[in-house]
N, C-alpha and C positions, 0 to 999 in steps of 0.2 A: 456456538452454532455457526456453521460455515457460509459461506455466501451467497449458495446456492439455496440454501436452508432457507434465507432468507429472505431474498427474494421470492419463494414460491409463497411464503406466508405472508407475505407482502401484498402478491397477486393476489388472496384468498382471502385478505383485507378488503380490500379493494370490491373484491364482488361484491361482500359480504353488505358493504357499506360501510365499516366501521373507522371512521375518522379516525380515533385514539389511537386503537392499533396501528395505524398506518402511521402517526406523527410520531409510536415508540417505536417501531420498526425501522423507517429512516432514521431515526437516534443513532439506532442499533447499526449501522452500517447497511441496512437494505438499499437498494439500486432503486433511486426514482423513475428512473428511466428502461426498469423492467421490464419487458413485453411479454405480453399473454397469449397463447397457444396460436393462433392466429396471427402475428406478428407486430399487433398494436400496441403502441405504450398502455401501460396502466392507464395515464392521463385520460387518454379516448376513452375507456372502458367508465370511467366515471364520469365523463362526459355524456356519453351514450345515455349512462341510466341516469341522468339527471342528477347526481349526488355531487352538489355543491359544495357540499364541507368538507369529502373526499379531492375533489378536487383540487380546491385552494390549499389543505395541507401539503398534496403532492407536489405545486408550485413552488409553494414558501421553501421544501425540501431539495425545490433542486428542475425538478421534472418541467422539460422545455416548452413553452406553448409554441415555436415558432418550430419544431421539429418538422421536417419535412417528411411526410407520409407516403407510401408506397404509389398511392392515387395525386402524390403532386397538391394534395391540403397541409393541415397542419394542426394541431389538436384547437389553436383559436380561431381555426376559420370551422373548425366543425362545430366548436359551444355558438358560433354565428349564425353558420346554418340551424342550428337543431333549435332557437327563438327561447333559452331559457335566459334572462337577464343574470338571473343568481349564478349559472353556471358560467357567462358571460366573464361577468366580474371577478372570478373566482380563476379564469384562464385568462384574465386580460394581461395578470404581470407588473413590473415593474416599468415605469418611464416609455412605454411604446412608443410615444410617439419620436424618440430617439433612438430607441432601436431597433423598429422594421425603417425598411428604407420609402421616400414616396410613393411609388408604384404597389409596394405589398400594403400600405394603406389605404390607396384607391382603393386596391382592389375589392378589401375588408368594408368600404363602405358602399360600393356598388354591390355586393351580395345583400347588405343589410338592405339597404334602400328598395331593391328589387323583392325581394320578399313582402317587405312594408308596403311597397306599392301596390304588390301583385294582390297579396293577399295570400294567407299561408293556402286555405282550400284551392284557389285556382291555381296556386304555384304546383299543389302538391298533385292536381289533376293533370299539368303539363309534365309533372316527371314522372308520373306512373303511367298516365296512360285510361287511369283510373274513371268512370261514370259517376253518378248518384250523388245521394247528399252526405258529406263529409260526418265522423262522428266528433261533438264535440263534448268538452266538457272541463269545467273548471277546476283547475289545482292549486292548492298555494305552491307562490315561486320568491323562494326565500321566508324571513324570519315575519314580516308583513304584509305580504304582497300578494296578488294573485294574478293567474294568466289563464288562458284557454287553451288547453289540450287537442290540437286537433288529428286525427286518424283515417288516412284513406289511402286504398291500394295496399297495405301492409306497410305504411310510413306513418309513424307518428311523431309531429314536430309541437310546439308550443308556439302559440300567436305573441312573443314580445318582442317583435323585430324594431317597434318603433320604440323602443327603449332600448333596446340594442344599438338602435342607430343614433339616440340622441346621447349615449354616453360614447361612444365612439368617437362622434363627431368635438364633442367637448375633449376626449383625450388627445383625440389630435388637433386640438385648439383651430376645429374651424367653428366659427361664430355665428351660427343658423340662429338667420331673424326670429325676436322674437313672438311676434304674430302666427311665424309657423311652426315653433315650440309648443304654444298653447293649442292651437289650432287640434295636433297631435293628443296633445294631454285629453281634452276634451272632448276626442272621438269616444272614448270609452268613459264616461264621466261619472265617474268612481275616485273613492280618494283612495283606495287601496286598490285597484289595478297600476299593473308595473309601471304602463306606458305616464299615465300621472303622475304619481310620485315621484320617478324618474326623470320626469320634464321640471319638474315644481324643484327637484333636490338642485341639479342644475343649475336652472336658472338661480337658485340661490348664491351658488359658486361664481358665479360671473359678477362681482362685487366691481359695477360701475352703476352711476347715477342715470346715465342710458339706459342700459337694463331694468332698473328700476321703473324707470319714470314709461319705459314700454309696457310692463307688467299692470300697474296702475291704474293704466288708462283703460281698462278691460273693465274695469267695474263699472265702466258707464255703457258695458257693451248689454244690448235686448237677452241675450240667452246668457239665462241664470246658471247656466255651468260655466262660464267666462268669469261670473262675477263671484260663485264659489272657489273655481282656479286661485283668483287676487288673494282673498280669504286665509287658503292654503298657505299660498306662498310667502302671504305678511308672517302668518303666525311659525312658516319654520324660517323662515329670514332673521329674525327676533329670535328665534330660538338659539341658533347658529353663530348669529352675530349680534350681538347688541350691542353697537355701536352709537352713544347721545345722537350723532348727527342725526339716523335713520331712524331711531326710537321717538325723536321727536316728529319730525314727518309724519312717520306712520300715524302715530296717536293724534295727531291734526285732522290727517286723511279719514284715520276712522272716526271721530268724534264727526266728521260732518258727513261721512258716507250714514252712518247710526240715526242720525236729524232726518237724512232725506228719503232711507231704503220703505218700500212699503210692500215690499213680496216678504212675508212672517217667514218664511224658510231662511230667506238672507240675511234679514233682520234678524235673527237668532244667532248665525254663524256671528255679524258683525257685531255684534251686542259681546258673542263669548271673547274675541279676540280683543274688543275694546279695554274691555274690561280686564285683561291679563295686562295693561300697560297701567300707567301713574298719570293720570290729566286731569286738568282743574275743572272739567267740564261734564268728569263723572255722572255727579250730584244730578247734577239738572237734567241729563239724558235719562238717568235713574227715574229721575220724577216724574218726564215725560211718559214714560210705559208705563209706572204702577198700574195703573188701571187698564191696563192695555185686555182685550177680549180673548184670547187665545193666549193659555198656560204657559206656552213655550217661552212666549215672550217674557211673562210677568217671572219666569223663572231666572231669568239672566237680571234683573235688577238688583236682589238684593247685595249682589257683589258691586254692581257702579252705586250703591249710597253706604259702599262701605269702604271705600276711596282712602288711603293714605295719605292722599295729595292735602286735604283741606279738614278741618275738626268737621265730624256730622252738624247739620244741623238741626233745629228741631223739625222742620218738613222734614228731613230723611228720616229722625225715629218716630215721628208719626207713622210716615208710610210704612215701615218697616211693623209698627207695630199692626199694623192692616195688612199686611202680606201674613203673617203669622196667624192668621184668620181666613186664609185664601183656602176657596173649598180645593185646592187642587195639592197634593200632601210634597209632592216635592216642592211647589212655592212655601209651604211655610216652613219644609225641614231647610232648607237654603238661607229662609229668612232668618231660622236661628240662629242654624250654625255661625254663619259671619256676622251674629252680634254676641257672639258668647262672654265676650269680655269688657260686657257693656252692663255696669252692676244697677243701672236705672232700669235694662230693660230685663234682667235676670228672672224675676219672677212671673212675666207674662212667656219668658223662654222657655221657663220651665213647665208652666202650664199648659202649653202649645207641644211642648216634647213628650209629656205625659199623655196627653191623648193621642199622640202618633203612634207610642207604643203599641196601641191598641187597636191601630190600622189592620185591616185584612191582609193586604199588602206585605209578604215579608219583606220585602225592598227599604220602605220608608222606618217600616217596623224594627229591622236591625240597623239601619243610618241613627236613627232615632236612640237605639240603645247605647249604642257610641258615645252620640253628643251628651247622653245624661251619666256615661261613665264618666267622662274627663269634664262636666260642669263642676264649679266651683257651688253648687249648691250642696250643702251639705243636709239638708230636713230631714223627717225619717218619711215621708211621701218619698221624695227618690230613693233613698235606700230600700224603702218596700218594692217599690214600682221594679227596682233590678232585682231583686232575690223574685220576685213573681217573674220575671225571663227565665228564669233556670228551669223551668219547666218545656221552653221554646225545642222542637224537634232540632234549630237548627244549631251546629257546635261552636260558629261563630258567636252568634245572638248569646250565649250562653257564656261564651268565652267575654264578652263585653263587661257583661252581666256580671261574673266573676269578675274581673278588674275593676269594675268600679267600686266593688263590695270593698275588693284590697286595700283600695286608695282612700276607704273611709274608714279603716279597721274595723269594719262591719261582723261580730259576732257570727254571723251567717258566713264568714268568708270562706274556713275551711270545708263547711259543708259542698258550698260553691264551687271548691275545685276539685271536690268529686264526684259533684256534676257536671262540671264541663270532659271532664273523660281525657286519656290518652290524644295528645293533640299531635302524634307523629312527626312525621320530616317537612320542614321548612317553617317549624317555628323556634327556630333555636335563636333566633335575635328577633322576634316578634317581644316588642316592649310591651303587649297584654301578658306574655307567658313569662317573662324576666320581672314583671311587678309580681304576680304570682310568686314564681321562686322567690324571690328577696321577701314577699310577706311569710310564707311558709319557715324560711330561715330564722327569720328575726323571732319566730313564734318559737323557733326550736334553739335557740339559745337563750330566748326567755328561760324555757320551763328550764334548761341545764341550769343556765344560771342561780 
């Protein structure tokens, strides 16, 4: 295929959307730096339509984000103007802040900042020309995230300038307070808006005890989106980095933010993240809430009285055995699940799982079917109770259903997995459908044997 060949199939790539094609194309000797009928690199063109995977392939391949444009831009000052963060990141490149020079970085953050400031609708009323009320509407922007589409005069740009600016400003290591980081995050107070998570990812990157200890001190701020921001950022801090030094910190921090919180929205957030760490102070926060009036809360205990840090004690499998009694189905599917391997409390687990099956509820109803496949109970009450799910509409519930039958060489097994049906693409290392296979095998070199 000649060069020319290629490149036009490249361009046709490119419109298309199609990422692959365009990563086998440049393989293939295609020009990343192709332009399309109009004079614009490919880059722009997928830039334009928003096609962030398009993009980034084109990059990794070659294709220049600093190329200078017939209008005096550049394909990364146009992913800036046009407010997609994904498209952003995708043409930001390699090392920028060493290879545009100061001035073409100012420059890049005085667009971002003026947008952010302005506001994408009154920016976009001063460059059309345009009246009325702008149209808006939400898009996801990237693989989690979301942003605001806005449309006026025949311009349509995306509202993520202040995530635009806050990753900018990080690449070129200027170190914006962080008061005025969150400040950002928490105009739109959403954990999946760009400008959040983008501020929250950040701030994680800037691994000083500064940083930190500014972050923190939020949780004692009146507006409980300050104090969900902290939340965020403990638990992807900890995710990113789990370093002893801060791991013990935080689990300080939280164990006494968890004593003092009394707004139930926060108290739930801080109860989940507590509870993902190892502290000796589990147990007794645990005990503190059992009784707490509102489910949300009584739902995050059974995990802090089931703590690694210290042996249960009897007050925890009391309570626990009173949480499995909680008229609320996710308090008592929770309270199981994290004692399953607790052979004192086995048969009140069992009897609390038994009647969840029979929840209205499919939610609690296939959780439920789950924790009674993989129980170490073996009665013929369970085994009945899962050969009666085969009946369940749903393929999941069904598929449990069948696994557990396998795992207890349940007579009813092969029937089982011809009711669970054809389970198509994406269970081919699903360990329900590989106990399956392996019980079907073993059965079929029985009978040869």
């Amino acid at each position: 295929m000649g060069e020319g060949e290629l490149d036009g199939r490249l361009r046709s790539a490119v419109r298309a959307g199609d990422a692959e094609a365009v990563r086998d194309l440049l393989n293939r000797g295609a020009d990343p730096e192709a332009v399309d009928a109009s004079g614009l690199p490919v880059l722009c063109v997928a830039v334009a339509a928003y096609d962030a995977p398009v993009a980034e392939v084109l990059v990794e391949g070659g294709a220049d984000p600093d190329r200078v444009l017939p209008d005096g831009t550049t394909p990364l000052w146009c992913a800036v103007d046009g407010g997609s963060p994904a498209v952003f990141s995708a043409v930001l490149g390699k090392e920028p802040r060493l290879r545009l020079s100061g001035p073409a970085r100012e420059r890049l953050l005085v667009l971002a900042r003026s947008w952010y400031e302005t506001g994408v609708a009154e920016e976009l009323r001063r460059r059309t020309g345009a009246q009325g009320t702008a149209a808006t509407v939400r898009v996801q922007d990237g693989e989690y995230d979301w942003v605001d589409q806005v449309s006026l005069g025949g311009l349509v740009v995306r509202a993520g300038h202040g995530a635009i600016l806050t990753s900018l400003e990080w690449a070129f290591r200027v170190l914006t307070p962080v008061d005025e980081l969150i400040a950002r995050a928490v105009e739109q107070p959403d954990e999946e808006h760009v400008d959040w998570s983008t501020v929250c990812w950040i701030l994680t990157q800037r691994r000083s005890f500064e940083t930190w200890s500014a972050v923190v001190a939020h949780r004692h701020d009146p507006d409980r989106a300050h104090r969900r921001f902290v939340v965020d950022f403990l638990r992807m801090r900890g995710f990113f980095d789990p370093s002893p030094h801060y791991e013990k910190n935080e689990s300080e921090l939280l164990a006494a933010w968890a004593a003092e919180e009394t707004d139930v929205e926060m108290l739930v957030k801080v109860l989940d993240a507590f509870t993902d760490r190892d502290h000796p102070g589990q147990e007794a926060i645990g005990l503190r809430y059992a009784g707490h009036p509102d489910p949300r809360v009584r739902r995050e205990v059974p995990c802090a009285l089931s703590t690694d840090c210290v042996p249960r004690t009897a007050a925890a499998s009391a309570a626990l055995l009173t949480l499995m009694r909680d008229p609320d189905a996710e308090v008592r599917l929770r309270a199981c699940t994290v004692s399953m391997r607790d052979d004192d409390l086995l048969p009140e687990i069992t009897q609390a799982l038994l009647l969840l099956i029979e929840d209205p509820d499919a939610d609690p109803r296939g959780a439920a079917a789950a924790a009674l496949a993989g129980s170490r109970d073996r009665t013929p009450a369970v085994a009945d109770a899962l050969a009666a799910l085969l009946d369940e509409d749903n393929q999941l519930v069904r598929l449990e259903a069948a696994y557990g039958l396998a795992l207890r060489d349940d007579p009813r097994t092969a029937e089982a997995i011809e009711r669970v049906g054809p389970l198509g693409d994406g269970f081919e290392h699903d360990h329900r459908a590989d106990e399956l296979r392996r019980w079907r095998w073993r059965k079929d070199n029985s009978a040869a044997g």
